[in-house]
C-alpha positions as CSV (number, residue, x, y, z in Angstrom):
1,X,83.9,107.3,142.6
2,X,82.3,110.2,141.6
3,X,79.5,112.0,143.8
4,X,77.2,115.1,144.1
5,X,75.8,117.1,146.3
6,X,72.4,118.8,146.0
7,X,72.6,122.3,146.8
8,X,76.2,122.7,147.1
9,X,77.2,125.2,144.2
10,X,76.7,128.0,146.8
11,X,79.2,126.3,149.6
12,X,81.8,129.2,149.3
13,X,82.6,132.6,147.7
14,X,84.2,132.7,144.3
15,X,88.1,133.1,143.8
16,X,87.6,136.1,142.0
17,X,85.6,138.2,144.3
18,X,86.6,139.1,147.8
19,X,84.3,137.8,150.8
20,X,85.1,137.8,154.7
21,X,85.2,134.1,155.1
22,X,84.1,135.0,158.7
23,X,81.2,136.7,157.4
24,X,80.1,133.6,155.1
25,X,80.4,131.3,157.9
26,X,78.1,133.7,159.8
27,X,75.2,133.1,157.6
28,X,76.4,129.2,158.1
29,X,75.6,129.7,162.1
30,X,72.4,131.6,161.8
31,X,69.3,129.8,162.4
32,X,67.5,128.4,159.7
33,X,65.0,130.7,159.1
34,X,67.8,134.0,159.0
35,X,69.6,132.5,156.5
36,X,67.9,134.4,153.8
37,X,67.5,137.7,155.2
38,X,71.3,137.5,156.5
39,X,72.5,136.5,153.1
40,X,70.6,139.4,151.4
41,X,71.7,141.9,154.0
42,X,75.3,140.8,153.3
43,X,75.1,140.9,149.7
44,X,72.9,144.6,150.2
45,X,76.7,145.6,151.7
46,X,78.8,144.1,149.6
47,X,77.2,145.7,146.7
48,X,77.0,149.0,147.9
49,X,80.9,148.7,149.0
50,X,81.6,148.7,144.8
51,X,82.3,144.6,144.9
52,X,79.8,143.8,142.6
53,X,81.1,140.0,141.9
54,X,81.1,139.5,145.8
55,X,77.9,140.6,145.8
56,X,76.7,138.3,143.4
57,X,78.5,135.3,144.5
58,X,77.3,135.9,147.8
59,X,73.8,136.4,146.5
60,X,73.7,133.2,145.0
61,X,74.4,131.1,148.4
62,X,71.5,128.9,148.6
63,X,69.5,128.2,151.8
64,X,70.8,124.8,153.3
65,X,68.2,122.4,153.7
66,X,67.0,121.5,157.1
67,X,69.1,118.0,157.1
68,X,72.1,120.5,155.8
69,X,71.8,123.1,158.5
70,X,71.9,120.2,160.8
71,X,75.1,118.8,159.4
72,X,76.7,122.3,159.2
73,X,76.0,122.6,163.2
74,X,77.0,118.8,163.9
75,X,80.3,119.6,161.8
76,X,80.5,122.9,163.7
77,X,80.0,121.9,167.5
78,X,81.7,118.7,167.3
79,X,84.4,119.0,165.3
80,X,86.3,116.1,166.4
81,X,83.4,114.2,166.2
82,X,83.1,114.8,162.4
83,X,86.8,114.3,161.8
84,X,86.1,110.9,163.4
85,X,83.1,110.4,161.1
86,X,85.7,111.4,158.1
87,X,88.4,109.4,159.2
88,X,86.3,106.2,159.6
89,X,85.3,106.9,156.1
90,X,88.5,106.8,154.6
91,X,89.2,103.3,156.6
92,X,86.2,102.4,155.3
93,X,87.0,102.9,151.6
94,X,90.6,101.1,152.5
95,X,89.1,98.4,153.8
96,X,86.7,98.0,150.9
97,X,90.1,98.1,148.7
98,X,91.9,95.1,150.4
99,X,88.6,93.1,151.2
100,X,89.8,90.3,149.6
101,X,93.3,89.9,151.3
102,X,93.9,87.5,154.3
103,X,91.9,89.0,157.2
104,X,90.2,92.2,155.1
105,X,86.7,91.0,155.4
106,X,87.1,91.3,158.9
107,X,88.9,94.9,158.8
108,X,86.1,95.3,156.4
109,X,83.1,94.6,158.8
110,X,84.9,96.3,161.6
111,X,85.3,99.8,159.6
112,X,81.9,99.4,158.5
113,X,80.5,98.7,162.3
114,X,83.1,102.1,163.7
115,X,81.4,103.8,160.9
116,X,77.8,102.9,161.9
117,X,78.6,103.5,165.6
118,X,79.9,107.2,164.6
119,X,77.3,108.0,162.8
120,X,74.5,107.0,165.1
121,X,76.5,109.0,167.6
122,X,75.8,112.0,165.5
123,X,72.4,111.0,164.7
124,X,71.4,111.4,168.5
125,X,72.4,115.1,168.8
126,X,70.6,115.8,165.9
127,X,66.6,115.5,167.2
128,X,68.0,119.0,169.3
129,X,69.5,121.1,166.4
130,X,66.2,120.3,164.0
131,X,64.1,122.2,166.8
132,X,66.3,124.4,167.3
133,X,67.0,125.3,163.4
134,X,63.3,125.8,163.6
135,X,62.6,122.5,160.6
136,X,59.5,123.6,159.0
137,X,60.1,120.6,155.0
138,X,58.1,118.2,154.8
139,X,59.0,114.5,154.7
140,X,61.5,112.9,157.6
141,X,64.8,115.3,158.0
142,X,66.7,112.1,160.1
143,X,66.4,110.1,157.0
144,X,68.2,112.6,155.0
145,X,70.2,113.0,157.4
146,X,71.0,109.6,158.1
147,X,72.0,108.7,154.0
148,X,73.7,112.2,154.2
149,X,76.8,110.8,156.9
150,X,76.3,107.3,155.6
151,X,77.3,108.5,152.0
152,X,80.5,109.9,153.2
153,X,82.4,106.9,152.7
154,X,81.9,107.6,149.0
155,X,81.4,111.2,148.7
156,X,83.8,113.3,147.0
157,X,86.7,115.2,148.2
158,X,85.0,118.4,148.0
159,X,82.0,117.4,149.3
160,X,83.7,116.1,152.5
161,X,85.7,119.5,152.2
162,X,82.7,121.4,152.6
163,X,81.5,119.3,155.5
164,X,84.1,119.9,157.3
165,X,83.5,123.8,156.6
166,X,80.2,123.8,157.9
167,X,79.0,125.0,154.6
168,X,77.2,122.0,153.2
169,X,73.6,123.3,151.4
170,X,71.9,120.1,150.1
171,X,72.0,116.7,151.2
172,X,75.4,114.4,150.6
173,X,74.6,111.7,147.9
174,X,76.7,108.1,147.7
175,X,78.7,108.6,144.3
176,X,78.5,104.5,143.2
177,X,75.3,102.8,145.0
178,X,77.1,99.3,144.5
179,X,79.9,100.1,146.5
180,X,77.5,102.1,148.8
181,X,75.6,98.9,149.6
182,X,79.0,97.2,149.5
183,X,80.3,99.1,152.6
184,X,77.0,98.6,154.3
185,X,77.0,95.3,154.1
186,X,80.8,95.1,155.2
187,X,81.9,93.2,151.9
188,X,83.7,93.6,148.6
189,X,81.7,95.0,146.1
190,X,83.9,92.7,143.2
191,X,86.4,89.8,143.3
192,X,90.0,90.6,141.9
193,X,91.2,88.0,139.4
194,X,94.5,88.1,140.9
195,X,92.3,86.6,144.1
196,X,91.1,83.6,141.9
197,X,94.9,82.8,140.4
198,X,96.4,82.9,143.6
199,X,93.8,80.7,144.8
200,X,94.1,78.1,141.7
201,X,97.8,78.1,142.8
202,X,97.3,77.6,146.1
203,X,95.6,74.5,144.7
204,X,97.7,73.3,142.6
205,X,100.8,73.2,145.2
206,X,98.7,71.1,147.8
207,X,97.9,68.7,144.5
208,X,101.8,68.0,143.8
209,X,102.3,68.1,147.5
210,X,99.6,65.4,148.3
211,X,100.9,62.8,145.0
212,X,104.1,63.1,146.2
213,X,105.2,60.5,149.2
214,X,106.6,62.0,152.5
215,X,110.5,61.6,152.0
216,X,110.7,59.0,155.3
217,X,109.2,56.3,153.3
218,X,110.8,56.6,150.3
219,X,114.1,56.3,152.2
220,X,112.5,53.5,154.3
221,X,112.0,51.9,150.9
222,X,115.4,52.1,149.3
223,X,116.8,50.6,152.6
224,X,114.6,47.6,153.1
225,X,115.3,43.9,151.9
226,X,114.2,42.9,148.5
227,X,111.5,40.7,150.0
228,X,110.2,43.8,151.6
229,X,110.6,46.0,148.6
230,X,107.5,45.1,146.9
231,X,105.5,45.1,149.6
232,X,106.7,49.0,150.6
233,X,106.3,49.7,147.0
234,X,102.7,48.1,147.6
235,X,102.2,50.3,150.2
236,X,103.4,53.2,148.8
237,X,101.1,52.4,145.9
238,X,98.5,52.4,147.9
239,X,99.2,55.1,149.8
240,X,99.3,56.9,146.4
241,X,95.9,55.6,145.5
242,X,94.3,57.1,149.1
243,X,96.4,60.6,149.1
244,X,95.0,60.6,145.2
245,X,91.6,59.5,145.8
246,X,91.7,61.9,149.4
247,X,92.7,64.5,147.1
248,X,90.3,63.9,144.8
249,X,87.7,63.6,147.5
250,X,89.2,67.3,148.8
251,X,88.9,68.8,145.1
252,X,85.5,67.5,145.0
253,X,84.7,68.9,148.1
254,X,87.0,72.3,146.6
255,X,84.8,72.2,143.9
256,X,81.8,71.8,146.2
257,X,82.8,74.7,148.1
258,X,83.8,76.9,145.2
259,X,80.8,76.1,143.4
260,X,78.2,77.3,146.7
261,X,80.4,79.9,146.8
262,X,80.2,81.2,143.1
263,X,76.6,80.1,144.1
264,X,76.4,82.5,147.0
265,X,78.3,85.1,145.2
266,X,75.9,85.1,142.4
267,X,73.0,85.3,144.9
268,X,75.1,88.3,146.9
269,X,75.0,89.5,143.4
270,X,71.5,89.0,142.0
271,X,70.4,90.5,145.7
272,X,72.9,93.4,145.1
273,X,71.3,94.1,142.2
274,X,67.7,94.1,143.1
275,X,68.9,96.2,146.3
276,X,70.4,98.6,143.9
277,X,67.1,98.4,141.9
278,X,64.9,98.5,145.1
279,X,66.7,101.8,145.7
280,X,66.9,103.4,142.6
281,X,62.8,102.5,142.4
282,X,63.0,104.0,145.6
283,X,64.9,107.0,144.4
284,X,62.6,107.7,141.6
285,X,60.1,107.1,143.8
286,X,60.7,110.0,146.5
287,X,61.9,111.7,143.2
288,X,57.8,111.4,142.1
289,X,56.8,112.0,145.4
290,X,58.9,115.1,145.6
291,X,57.3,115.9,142.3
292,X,54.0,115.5,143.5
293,X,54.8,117.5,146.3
294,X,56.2,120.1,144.9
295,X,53.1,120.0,142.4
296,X,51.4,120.2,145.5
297,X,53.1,123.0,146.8
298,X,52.7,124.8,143.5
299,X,49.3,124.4,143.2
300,X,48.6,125.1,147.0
301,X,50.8,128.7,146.3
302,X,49.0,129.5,143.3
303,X,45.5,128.6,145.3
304,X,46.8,131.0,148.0
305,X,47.6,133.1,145.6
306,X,44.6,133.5,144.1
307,X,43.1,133.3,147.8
308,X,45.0,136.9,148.4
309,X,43.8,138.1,145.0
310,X,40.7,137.7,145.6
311,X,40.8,138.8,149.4
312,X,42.2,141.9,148.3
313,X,39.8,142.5,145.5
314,X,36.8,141.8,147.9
315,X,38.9,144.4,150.3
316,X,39.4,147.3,147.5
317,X,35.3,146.5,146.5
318,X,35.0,146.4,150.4
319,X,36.6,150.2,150.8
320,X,35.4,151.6,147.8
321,X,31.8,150.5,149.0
322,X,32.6,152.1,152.2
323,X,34.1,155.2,150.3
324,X,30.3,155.1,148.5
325,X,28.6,154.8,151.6
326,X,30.7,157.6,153.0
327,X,30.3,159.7,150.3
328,X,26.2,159.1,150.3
329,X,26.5,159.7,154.2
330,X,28.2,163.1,153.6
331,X,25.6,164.1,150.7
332,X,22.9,163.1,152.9
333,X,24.1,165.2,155.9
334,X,25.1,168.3,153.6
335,X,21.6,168.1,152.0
336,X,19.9,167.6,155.0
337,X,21.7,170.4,156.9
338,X,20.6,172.6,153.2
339,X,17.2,171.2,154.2
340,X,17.1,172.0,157.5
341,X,18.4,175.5,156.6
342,X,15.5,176.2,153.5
343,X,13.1,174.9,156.2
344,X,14.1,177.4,159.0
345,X,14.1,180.3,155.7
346,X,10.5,178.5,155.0
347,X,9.0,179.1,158.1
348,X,10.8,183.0,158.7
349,X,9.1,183.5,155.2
350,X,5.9,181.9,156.3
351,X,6.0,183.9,159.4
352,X,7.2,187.0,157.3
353,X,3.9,186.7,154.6
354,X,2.2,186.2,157.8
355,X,3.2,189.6,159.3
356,X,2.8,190.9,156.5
357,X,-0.3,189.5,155.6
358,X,-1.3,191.6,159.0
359,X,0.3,194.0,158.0
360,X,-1.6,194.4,154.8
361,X,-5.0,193.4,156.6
362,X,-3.9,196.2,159.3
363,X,-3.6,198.8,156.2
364,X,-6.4,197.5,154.4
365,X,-8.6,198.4,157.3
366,X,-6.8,202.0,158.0
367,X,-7.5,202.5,154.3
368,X,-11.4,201.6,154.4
369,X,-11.5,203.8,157.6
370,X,-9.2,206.8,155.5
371,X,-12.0,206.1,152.7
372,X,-14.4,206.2,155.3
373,X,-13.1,209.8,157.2
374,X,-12.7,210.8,153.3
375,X,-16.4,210.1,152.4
376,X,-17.4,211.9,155.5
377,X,-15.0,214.8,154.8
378,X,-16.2,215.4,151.9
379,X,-19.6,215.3,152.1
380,X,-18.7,217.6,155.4
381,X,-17.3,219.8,152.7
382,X,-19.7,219.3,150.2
383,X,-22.7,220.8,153.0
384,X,-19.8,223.3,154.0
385,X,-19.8,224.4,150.1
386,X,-23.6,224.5,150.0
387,X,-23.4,226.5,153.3
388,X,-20.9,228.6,151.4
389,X,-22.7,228.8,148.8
390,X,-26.2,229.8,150.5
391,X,-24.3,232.2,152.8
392,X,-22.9,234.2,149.5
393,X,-26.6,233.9,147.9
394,X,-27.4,235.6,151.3
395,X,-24.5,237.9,151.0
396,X,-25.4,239.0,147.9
397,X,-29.5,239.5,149.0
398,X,-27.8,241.5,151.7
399,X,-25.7,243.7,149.6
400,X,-28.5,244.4,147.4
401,X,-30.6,245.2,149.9
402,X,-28.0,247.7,150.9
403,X,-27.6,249.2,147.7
404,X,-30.7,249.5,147.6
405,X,-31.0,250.8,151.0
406,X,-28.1,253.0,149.6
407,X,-29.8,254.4,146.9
């Protein structure tokens, strides 16, 4: 019976590379969501210690699921516990062996029922660790985890090897669905032929034992009178006649029974067979849904995806608008403060021409009045020449009158 095990490539570290095994199971202990960053962080060291391979390896440990995580904690706080569930497995698969031996449908059912019992046992301490591993999947971890332990009857040795590690990363899958449903159900999964001989046999002995008379009466025969001979003989006869015809009545009713049997068997059968088919369209069917949800998923990333694009494009259009508006407030300010400063040089010119204006006006004035002292000057000094000028014709009279005085 061969099985697999989703998820459980990454159970250990690799032959070749050196790990601490105590180190590996750490990661195993974390909670769920410090799996990852642990794992990393390990691998970060590994790496820069020169073991490249170990680093790898260890970098390839996948995240358990959340109905993994569970089992690793189940497997690591109740060891014995586990063991049990391991051990009931392996009397499980016995009893499926020797099912059709005197007494192993019974053994049968009863390894099947221990089984159950140890695995609802289990089931009821793990509502506790799915909180506390912080379960965030979608669709119902129990259910997982419930086929998980019910599959370990038929798992394979080195998937029950990792479960009892605590280092199981997907979910434990039944290796042969017919004898999966066979061990659920607490009977065989197929009928030995050497079952059927030793039954024909078994027949066939209480046939010769049921023609042949008992030994008493054919001694009880040989020593009765002659007279009585025939009628013994009749009897015997008849005897024959009723241990043949009850035999015949009991193969009839062998027949009977084999036949509802066969009967039953083939309807065991036929229903085994649509169970198997009810599963695996069940199978394919979460297989679908776990397509479509991971469709889903894909689409719902790439949607947020595109969400934070297009946030962070708004927010880059958002601060280089507010850059923009910064820059505009700046220009504004420096050009207002220019403004303000070629207004207050406007008005100290305007005052300046103004001042100046008076200034002018002021020397415009002073220069009408210089004209006006000039004008009178002048004409001051033109009577002051003609004075001059009538004193020297009298001067002149004068002196002639001397010199002719003189004379």
């Amino acid at each position: 019976m061969g099985s697999r095990t989703k998820g459980t490539r990454g159970g250990g570290p690799p032959p070749a590379a050196v790990v601490d095994e105590d180190e590996v199971d750490d990661l195993y202990k974390k909670p769920l969501g410090d799996f990852t960053r642990a794992r990393d962080d390990l691998a970060k060291r590994l790496r820069q210690a020169g073991d490249k391979a170990a680093a790898e390896r260890v970098k390839a440990l996948r995240r358990p699921t959340a109905a993994a995580w569970t089992m690793n904690q189940l497997a690591r706080r109740y060891p014995q516990r586990v063991e049990a569930l391991l051990d009931a497995g392996e009397r499980l698969r016995e009893a499926q062996r020797g099912a059709l031996a005197p007494g192993g449908a019974q053994e049968l059912r009863e390894a099947s029922q221990s089984h159950r019992a140890i695995v609802n046992e289990l089931l009821r301490a793990a509502p506790a660790l799915f909180a506390e591993g912080g379960y965030s999947e979608k669709g119902n971890p129990m259910d997982r985890l419930r086929d998980s332990l019910l599959a370990t009857p038929t798992a394979s040795a080195s998937d029950l090897e990792l479960l009892a590690q605590g280092r199981v990363s997907g979910e434990i899958e039944p290796g042969d669905l017919s004898d999966m449903l066979g061990l659920l159900r607490g009977r065989p999964s197929e009928r030995p032929a050497e079952a059927d001989d030793e039954a024909k046999a078994d027949r066939g002995r209480k046939t010769r034992k049921a023609e042949a008379p008992p030994p008493a009466k054919r001694r009880e025969v040989r020593k009765a009178p002659e007279k009585q001979r025939s009628a013994a003989e009749e009897r015997d006869r008849e005897e024959n006649r009723s241990a043949k015809e009850r035999e015949k009545q009991r193969s009839a009713k062998g027949r009977d029974r084999e036949d509802q049997r066969s009967a039953k068997e083939r309807e065991e059968q036929r229903s085994a067979k649509e169970r198997e088919q009810k599963a695996r369209r069940a199978a394919e069917e979460r297989e679908q849904k776990a397509r479509l949800e991971a469709g889903e998923r894909e689409k719902k990333a790439q949607l947020a995806a595109e969400r934070r694009a297009r946030k962070e494009r708004l927010a880059a259009e958002q601060r280089e608008q507010k850059a923009q508006l910064a820059a505009a407030e700046r220009e504004r300010d420096r050009a207002s403060r220019e403004a303000g400063r070629a207004a207050k040089e406007a008005d100290r010119l305007t005052k300046e021409a103004a001042r100046m204006s008076r200034a002018a006006e002021k020397a415009e004035e002073a220069a009408r009045a210089a004209r006006k002292r000039a004008d009178e000057v002048e004409r001051r000094a033109a009577e002051a020449q003609q004075k001059a000028a009538d004193s020297a014709g009298h001067l002149e009279a004068a002196e002639d009158r001397l010199d002719r005085l003189g004379r």
